[in-house]
C-alpha positions as protocol buffer text, in pm:
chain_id: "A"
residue {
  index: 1
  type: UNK
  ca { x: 737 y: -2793 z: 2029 }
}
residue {
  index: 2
  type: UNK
  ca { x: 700 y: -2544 z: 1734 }
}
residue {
  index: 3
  type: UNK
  ca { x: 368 y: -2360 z: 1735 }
}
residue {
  index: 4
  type: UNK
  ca { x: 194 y: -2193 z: 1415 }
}
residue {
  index: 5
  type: UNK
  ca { x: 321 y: -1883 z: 1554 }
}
residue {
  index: 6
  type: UNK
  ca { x: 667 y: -1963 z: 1546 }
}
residue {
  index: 7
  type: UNK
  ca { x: 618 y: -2131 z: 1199 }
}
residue {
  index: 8
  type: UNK
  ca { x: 495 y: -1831 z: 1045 }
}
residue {
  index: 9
  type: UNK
  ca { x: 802 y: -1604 z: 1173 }
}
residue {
  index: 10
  type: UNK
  ca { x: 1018 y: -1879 z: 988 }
}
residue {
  index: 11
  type: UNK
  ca { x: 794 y: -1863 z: 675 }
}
residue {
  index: 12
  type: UNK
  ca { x: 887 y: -1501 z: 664 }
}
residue {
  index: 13
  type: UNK
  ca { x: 1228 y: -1520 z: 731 }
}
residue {
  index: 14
  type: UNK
  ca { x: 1273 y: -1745 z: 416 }
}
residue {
  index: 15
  type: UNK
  ca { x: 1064 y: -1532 z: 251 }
}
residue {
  index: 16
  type: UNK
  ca { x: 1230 y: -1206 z: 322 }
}
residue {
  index: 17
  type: UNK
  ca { x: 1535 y: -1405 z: 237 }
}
residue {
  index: 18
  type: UNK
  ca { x: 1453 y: -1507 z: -111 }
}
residue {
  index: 19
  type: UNK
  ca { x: 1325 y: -1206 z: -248 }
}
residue {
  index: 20
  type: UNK
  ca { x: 1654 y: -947 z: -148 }
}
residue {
  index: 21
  type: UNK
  ca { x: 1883 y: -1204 z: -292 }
}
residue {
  index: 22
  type: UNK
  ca { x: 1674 y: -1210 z: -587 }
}
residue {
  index: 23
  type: UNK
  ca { x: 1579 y: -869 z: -595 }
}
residue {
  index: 24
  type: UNK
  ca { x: 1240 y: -970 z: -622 }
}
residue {
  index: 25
  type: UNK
  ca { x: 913 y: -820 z: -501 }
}
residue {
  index: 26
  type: UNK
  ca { x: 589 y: -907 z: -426 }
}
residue {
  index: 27
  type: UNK
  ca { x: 683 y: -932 z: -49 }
}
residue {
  index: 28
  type: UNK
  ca { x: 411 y: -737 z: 61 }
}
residue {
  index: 29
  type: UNK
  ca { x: 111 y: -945 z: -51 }
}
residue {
  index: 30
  type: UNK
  ca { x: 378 y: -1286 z: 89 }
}
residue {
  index: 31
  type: UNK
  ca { x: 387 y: -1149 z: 425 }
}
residue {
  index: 32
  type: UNK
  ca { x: 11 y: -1073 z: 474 }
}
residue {
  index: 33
  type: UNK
  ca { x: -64 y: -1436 z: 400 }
}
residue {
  index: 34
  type: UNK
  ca { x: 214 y: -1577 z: 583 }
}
residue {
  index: 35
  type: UNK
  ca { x: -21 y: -1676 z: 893 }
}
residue {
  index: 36
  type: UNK
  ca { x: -304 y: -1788 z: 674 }
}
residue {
  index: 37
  type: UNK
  ca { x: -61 y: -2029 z: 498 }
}
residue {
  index: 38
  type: UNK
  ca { x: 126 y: -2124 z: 868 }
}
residue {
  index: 39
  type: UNK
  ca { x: -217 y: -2224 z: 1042 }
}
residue {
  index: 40
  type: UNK
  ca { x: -302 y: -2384 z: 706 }
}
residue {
  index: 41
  type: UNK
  ca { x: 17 y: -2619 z: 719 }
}
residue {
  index: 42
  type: UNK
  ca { x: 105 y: -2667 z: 1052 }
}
residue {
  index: 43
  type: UNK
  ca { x: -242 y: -2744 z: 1170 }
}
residue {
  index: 44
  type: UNK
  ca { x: -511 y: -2814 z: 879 }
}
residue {
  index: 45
  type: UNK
  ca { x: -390 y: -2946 z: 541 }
}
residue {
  index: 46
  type: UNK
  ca { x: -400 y: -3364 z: 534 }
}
residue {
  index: 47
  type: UNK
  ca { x: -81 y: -3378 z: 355 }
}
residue {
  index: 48
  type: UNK
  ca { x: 238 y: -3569 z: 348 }
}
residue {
  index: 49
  type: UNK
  ca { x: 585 y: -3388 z: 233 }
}
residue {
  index: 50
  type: UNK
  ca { x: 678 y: -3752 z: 154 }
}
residue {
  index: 51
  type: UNK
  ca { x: 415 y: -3824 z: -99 }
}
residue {
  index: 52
  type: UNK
  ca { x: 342 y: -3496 z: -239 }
}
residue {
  index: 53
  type: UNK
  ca { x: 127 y: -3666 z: -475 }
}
residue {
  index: 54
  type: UNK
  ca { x: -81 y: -3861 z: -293 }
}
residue {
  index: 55
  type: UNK
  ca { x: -417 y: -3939 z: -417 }
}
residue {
  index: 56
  type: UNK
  ca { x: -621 y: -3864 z: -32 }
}
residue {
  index: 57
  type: UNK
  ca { x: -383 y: -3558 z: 14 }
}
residue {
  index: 58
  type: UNK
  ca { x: -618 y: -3198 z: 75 }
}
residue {
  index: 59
  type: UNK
  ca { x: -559 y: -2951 z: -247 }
}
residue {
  index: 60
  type: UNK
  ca { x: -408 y: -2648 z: -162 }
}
residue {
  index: 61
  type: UNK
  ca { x: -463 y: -2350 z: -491 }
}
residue {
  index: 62
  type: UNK
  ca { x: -286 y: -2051 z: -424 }
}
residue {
  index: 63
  type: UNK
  ca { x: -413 y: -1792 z: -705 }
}
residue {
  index: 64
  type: UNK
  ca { x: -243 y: -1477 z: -623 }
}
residue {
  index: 65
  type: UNK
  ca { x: 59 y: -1654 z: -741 }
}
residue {
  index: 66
  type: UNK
  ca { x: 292 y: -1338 z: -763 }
}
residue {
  index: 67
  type: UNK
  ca { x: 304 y: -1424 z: -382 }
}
residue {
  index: 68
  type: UNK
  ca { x: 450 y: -1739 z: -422 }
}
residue {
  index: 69
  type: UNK
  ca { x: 755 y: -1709 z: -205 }
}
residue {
  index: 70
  type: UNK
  ca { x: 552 y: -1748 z: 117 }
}
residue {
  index: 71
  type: UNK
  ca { x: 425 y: -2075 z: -19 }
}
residue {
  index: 72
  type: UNK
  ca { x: 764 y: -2146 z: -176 }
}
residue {
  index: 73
  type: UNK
  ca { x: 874 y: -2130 z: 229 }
}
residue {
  index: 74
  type: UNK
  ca { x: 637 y: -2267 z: 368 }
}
residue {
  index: 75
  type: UNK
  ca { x: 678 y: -2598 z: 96 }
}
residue {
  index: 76
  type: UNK
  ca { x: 1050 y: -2600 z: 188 }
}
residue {
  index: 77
  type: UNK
  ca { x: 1018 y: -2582 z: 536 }
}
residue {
  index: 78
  type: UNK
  ca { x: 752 y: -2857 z: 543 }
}
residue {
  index: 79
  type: UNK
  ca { x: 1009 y: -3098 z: 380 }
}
residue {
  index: 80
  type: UNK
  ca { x: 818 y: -3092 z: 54 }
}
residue {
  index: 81
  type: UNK
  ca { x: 1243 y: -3003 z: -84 }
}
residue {
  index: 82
  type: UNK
  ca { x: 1543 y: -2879 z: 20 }
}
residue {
  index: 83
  type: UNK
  ca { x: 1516 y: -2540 z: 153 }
}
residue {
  index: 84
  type: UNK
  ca { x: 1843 y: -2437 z: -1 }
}
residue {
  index: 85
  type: UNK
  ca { x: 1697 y: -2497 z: -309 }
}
residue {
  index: 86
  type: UNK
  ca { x: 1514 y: -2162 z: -248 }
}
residue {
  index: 87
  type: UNK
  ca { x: 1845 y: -1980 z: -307 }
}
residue {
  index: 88
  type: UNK
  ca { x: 1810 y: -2020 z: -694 }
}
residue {
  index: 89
  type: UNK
  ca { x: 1482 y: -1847 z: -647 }
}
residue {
  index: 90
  type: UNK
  ca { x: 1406 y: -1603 z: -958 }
}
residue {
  index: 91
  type: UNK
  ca { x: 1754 y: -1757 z: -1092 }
}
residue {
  index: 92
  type: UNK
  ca { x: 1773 y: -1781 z: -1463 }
}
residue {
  index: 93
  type: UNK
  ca { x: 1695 y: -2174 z: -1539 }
}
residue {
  index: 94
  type: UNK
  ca { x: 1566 y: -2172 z: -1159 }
}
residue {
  index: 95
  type: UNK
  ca { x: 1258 y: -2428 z: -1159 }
}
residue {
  index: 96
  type: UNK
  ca { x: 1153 y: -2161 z: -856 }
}
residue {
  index: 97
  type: UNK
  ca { x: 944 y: -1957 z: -1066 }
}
residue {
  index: 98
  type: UNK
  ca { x: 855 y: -1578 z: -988 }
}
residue {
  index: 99
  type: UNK
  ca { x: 520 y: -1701 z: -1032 }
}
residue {
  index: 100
  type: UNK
  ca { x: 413 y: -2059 z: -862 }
}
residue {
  index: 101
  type: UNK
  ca { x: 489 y: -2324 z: -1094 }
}
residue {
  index: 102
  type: UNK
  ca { x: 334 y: -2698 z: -1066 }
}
residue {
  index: 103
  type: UNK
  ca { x: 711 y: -2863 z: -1105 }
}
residue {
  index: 104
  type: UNK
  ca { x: 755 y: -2788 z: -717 }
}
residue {
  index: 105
  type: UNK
  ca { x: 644 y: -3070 z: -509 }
}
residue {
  index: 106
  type: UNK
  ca { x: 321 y: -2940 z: -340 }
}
residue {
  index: 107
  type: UNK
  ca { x: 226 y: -2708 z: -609 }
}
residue {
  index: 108
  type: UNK
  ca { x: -72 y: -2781 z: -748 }
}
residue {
  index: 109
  type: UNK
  ca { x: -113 y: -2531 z: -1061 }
}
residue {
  index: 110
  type: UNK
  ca { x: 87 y: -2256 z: -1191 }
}
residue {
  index: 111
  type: UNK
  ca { x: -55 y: -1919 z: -1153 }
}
residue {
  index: 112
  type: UNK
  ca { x: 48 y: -1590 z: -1341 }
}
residue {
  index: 113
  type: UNK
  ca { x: -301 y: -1441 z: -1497 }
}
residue {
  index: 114
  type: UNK
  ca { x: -506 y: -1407 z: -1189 }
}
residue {
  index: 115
  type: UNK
  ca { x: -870 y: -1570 z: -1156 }
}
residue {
  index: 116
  type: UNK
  ca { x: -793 y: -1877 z: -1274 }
}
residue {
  index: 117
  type: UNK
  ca { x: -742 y: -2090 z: -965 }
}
residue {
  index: 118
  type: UNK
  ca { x: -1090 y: -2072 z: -828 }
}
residue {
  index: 119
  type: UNK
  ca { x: -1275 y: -2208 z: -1159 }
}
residue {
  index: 120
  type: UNK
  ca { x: -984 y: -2499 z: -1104 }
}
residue {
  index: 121
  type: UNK
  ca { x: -1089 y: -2563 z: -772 }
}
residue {
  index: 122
  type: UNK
  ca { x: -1434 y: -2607 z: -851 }
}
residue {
  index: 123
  type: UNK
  ca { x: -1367 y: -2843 z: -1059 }
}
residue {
  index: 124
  type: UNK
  ca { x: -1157 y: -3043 z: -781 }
}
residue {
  index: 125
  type: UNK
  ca { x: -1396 y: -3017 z: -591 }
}
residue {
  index: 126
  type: UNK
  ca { x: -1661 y: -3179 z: -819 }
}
residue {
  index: 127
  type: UNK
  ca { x: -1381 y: -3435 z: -864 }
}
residue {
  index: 128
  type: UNK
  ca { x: -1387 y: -3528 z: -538 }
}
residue {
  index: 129
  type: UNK
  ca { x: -1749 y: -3576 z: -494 }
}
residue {
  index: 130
  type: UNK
  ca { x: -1783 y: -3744 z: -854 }
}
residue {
  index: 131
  type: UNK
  ca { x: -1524 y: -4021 z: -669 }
}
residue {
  index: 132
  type: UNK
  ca { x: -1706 y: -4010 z: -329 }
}
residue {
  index: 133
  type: UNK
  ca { x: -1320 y: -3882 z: -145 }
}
residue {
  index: 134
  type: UNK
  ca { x: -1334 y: -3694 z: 158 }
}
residue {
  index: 135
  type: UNK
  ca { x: -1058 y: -3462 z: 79 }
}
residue {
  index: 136
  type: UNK
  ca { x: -1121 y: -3073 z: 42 }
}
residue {
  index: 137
  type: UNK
  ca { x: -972 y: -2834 z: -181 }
}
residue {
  index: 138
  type: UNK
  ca { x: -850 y: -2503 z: -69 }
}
residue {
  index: 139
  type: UNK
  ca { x: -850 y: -2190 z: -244 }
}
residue {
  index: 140
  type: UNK
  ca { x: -641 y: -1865 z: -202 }
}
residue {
  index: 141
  type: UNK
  ca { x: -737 y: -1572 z: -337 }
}
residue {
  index: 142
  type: UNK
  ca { x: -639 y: -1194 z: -338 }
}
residue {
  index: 143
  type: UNK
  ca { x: -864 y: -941 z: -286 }
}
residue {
  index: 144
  type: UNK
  ca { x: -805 y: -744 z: -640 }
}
residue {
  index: 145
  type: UNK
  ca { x: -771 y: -1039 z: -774 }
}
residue {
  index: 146
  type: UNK
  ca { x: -1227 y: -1004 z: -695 }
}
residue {
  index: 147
  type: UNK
  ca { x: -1195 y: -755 z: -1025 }
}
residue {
  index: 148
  type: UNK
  ca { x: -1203 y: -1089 z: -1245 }
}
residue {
  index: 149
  type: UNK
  ca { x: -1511 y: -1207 z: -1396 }
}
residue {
  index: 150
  type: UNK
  ca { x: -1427 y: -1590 z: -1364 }
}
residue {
  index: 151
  type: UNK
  ca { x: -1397 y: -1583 z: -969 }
}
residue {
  index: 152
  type: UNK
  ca { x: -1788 y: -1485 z: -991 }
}
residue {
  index: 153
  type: UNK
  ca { x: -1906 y: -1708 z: -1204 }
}
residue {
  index: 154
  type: UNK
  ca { x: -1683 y: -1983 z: -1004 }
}
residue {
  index: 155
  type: UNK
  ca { x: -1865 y: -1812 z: -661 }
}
residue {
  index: 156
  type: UNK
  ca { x: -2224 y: -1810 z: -826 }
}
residue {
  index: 157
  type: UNK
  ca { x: -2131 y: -2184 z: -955 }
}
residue {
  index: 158
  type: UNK
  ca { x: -2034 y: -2350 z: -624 }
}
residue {
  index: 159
  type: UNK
  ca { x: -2333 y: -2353 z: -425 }
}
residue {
  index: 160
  type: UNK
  ca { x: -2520 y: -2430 z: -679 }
}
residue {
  index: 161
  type: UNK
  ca { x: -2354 y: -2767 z: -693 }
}
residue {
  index: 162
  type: UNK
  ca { x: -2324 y: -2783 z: -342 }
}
residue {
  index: 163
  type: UNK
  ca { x: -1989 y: -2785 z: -341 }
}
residue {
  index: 164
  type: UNK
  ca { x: -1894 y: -2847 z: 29 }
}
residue {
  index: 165
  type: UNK
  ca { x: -1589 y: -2950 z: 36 }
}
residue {
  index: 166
  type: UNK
  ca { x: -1431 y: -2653 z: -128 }
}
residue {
  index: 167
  type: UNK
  ca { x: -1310 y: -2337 z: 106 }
}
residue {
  index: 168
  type: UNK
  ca { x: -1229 y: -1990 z: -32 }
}
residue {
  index: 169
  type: UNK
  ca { x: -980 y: -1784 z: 168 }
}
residue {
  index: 170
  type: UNK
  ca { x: -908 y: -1428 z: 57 }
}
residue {
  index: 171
  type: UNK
  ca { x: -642 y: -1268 z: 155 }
}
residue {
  index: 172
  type: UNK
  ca { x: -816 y: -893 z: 255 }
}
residue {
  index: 173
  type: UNK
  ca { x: -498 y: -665 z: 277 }
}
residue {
  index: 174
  type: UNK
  ca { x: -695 y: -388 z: 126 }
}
residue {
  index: 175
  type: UNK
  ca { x: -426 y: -304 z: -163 }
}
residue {
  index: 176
  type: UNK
  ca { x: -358 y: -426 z: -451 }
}
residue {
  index: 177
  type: UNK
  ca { x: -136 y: -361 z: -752 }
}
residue {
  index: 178
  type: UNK
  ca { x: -209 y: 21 z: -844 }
}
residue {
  index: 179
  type: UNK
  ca { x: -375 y: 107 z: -495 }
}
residue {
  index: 180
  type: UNK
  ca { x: -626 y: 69 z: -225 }
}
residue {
  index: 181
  type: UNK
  ca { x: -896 y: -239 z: -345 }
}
residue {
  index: 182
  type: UNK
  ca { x: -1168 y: 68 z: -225 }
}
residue {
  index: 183
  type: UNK
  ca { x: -1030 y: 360 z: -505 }
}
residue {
  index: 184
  type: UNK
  ca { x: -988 y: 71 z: -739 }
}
residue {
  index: 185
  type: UNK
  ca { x: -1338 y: -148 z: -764 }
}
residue {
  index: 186
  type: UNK
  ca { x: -1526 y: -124 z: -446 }
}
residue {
  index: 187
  type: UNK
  ca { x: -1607 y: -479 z: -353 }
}
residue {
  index: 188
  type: UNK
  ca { x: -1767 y: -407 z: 2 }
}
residue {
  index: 189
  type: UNK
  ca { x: -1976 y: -492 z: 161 }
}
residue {
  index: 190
  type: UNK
  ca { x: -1791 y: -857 z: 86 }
}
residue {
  index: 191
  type: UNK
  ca { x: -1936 y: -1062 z: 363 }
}
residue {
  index: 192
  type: UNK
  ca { x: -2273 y: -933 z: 247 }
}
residue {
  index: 193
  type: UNK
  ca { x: -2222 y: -1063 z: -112 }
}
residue {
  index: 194
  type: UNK
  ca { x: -2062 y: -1400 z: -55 }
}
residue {
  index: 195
  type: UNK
  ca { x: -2385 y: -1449 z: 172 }
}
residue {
  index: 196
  type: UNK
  ca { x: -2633 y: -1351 z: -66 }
}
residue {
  index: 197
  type: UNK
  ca { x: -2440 y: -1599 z: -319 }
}
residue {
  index: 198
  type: UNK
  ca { x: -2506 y: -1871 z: -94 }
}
residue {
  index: 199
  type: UNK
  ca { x: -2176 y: -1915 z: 66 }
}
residue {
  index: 200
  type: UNK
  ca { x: -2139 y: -2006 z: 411 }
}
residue {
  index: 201
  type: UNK
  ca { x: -1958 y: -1725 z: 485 }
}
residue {
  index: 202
  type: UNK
  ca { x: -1688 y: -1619 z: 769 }
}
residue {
  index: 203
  type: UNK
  ca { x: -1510 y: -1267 z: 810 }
}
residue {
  index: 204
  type: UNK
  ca { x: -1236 y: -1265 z: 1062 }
}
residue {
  index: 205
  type: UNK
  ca { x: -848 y: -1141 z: 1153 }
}
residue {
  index: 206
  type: UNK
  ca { x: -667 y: -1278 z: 916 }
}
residue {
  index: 207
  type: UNK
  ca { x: -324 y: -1262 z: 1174 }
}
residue {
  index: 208
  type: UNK
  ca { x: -500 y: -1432 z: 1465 }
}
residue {
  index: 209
  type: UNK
  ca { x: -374 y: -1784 z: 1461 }
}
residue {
  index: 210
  type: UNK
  ca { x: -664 y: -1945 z: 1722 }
}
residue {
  index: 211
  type: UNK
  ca { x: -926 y: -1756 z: 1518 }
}
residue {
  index: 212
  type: UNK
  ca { x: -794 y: -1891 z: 1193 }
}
residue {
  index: 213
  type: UNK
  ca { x: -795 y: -2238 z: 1340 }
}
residue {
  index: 214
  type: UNK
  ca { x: -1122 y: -2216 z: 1525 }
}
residue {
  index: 215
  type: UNK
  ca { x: -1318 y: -2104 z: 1138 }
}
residue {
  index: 216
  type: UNK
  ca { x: -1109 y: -2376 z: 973 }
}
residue {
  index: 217
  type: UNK
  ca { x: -1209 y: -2662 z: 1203 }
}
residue {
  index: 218
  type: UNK
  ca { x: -1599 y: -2489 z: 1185 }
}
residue {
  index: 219
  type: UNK
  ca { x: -1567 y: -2528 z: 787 }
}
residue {
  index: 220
  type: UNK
  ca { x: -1446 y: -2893 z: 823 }
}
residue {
  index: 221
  type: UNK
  ca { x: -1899 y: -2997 z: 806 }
}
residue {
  index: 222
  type: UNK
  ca { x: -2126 y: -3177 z: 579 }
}
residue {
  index: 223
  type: UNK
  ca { x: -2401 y: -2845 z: 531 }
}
residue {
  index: 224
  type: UNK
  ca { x: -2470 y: -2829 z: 188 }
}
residue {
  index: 225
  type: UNK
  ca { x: -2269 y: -2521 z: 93 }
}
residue {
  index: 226
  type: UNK
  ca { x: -1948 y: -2394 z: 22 }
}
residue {
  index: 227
  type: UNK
  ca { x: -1742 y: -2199 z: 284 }
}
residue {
  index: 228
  type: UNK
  ca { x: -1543 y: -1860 z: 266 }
}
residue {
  index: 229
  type: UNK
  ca { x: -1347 y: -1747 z: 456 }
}
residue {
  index: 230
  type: UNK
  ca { x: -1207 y: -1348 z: 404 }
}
residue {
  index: 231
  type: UNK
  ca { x: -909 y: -1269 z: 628 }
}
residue {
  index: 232
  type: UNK
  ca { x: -883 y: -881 z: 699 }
}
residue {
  index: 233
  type: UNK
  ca { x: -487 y: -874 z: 697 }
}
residue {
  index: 234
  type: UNK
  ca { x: -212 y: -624 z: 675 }
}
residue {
  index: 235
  type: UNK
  ca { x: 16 y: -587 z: 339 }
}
residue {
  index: 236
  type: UNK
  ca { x: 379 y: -622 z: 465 }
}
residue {
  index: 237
  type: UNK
  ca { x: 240 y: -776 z: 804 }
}
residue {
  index: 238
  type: UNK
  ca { x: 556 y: -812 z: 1043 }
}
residue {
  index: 239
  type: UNK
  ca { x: 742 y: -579 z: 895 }
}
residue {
  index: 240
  type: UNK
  ca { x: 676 y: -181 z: 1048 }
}
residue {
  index: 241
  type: UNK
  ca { x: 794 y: 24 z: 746 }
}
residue {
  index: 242
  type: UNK
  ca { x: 624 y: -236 z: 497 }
}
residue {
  index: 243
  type: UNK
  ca { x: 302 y: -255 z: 678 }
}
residue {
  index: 244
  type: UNK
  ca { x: 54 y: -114 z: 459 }
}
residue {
  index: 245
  type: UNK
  ca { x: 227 y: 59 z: 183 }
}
residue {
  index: 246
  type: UNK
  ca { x: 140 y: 4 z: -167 }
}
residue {
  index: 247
  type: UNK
  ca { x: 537 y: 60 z: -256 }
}
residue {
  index: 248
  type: UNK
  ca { x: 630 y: -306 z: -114 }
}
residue {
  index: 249
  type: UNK
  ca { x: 377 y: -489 z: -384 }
}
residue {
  index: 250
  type: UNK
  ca { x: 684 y: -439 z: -592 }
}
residue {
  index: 251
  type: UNK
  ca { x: 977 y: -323 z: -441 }
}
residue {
  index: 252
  type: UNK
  ca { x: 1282 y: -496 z: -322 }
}
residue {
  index: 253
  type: UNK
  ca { x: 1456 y: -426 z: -35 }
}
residue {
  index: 254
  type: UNK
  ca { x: 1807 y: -265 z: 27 }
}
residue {
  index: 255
  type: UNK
  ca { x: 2078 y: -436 z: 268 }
}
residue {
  index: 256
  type: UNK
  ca { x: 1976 y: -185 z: 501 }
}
residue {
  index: 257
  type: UNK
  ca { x: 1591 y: -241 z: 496 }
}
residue {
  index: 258
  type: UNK
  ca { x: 1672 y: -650 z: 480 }
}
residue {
  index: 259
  type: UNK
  ca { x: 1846 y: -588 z: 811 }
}
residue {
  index: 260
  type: UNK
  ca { x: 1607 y: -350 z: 978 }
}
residue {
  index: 261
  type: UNK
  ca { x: 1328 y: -628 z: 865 }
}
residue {
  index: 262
  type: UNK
  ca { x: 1533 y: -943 z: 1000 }
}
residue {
  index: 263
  type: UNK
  ca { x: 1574 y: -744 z: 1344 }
}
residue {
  index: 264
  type: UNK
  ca { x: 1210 y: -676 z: 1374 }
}
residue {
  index: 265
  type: UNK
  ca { x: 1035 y: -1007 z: 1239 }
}
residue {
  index: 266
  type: UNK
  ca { x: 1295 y: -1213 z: 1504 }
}
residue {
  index: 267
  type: UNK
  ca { x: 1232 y: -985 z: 1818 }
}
């Protein structure tokens, strides 16, 4: 029986796969979300690959959308498609967008400017209640992606209407497009300010499949407020000579460094 654990190794396999035959990048910020999205799909989501657009399905919102090959996997994998579809990836004409586009079957919104998902989700999630369904929307968000003014007002705007059925994850890998989130804009202490914006508010490993399970299932109540979780995670997670380096939130990698990565994410 596949586990999470094994589902995330095949996430990044695909993954790794699609961006050296595209030459593509943006592997970095895939990988360190890889287990976030594996936990989310194998174990949490209330969806159906057969009926992508069902009205009672959860709403998953992936913002950083540059990192849409992980989801792009993790879709195909799922049965949401074909997963040799994912070799046009980046293709000219491709419908696989470098960026995640809503014409793939379990994509709920394109993203390309960041900070856009979150005000989206609110409004899902005021949707939702508006129509008394029990469904939840999920949010993904980066951790530069924090420099944009609309993911505040969205945070200071959720608890105010009690939105409880909406849960923030950010992907914490500590770098983001020009360098470390801390040289950039500071946003510690993060915990500290999600809790003083009224969030209920959770801070753990963003790798650790039983912890990421455990938080989802304690965000699954009816308190009034919204939940957060922020997943401390590693940029190229999996990967030794990716891990942490700022180089691999756009580079693509050489035959020999696609090798080298294949033999260490199947070991």
């Amino acid at each position: 029986m596949q586990t999470s654990k094994d589902f995330a190794r095949e996430i990044r396999n695909v993954t790794l796969k699609m961006v050296y035959n595209a030459k593509a990048s943006h592997i970095g910020g895939a990988f360190s979300m890889a287990d976030i999205l594996s936990v989310l799909y194998h174990n949490v989501l209330k969806i159906d690959p057969t009926e992508p657009d069902n009205e009672n399905r959860d709403r998953f919102l992936l913002s950083k959308g540059h990192a849409c090959t992980s989801l792009y996997a993790t879709l195909g994998l799922k049965g949401f498609f074909e997963l040799k579809e994912l070799d046009s990836y980046a293709a000219n004409g491709s419908k696989f967008l470098a960026h995640t586009s809503h014409y793939i079957p379990g994509v709920e919104i394109s993203a390309g400017s960041l900070g856009h998902a979150l005000p989206i989700a609110c409004g899902l999630a005021i949707a939702a209640q508006k129509k008394h369904k029990t469904w939840k929307t999920y949010c993904l968000l980066s951790d530069g992606e924090l420099n944009e003014g609309s993911n505040w007002e969205s945070i200071l705007l959720a608890p105010q209407l009690k939105l409880n059925n909406l849960i923030l994850i950010i992907d914490y890998n500590k770098i983001q497009s020009f360098g470390f989130v801390k040289d950039v804009i500071d946003i510690e202490p993060l915990s500290k300010k999600f809790e003083a914006f009224n969030w209920e508010t959770y801070e753990i490993n963003g790798h650790d499949h039983e912890e990421l399970l455990a938080t989802f299932k304690l965000c699954d109540n009816d308190g009034p407020k919204p939940k957060v979780i922020i997943c401390n995670t590693i940029k190229g997670k999996g990967v030794s000579f990716m891990e942490n380096k700022l180089l691999w939130h756009y580079k693509s990698p050489s035959e020999e460094e696609y090798n080298q990565a294949i033999g260490e994410l199947n070991l």
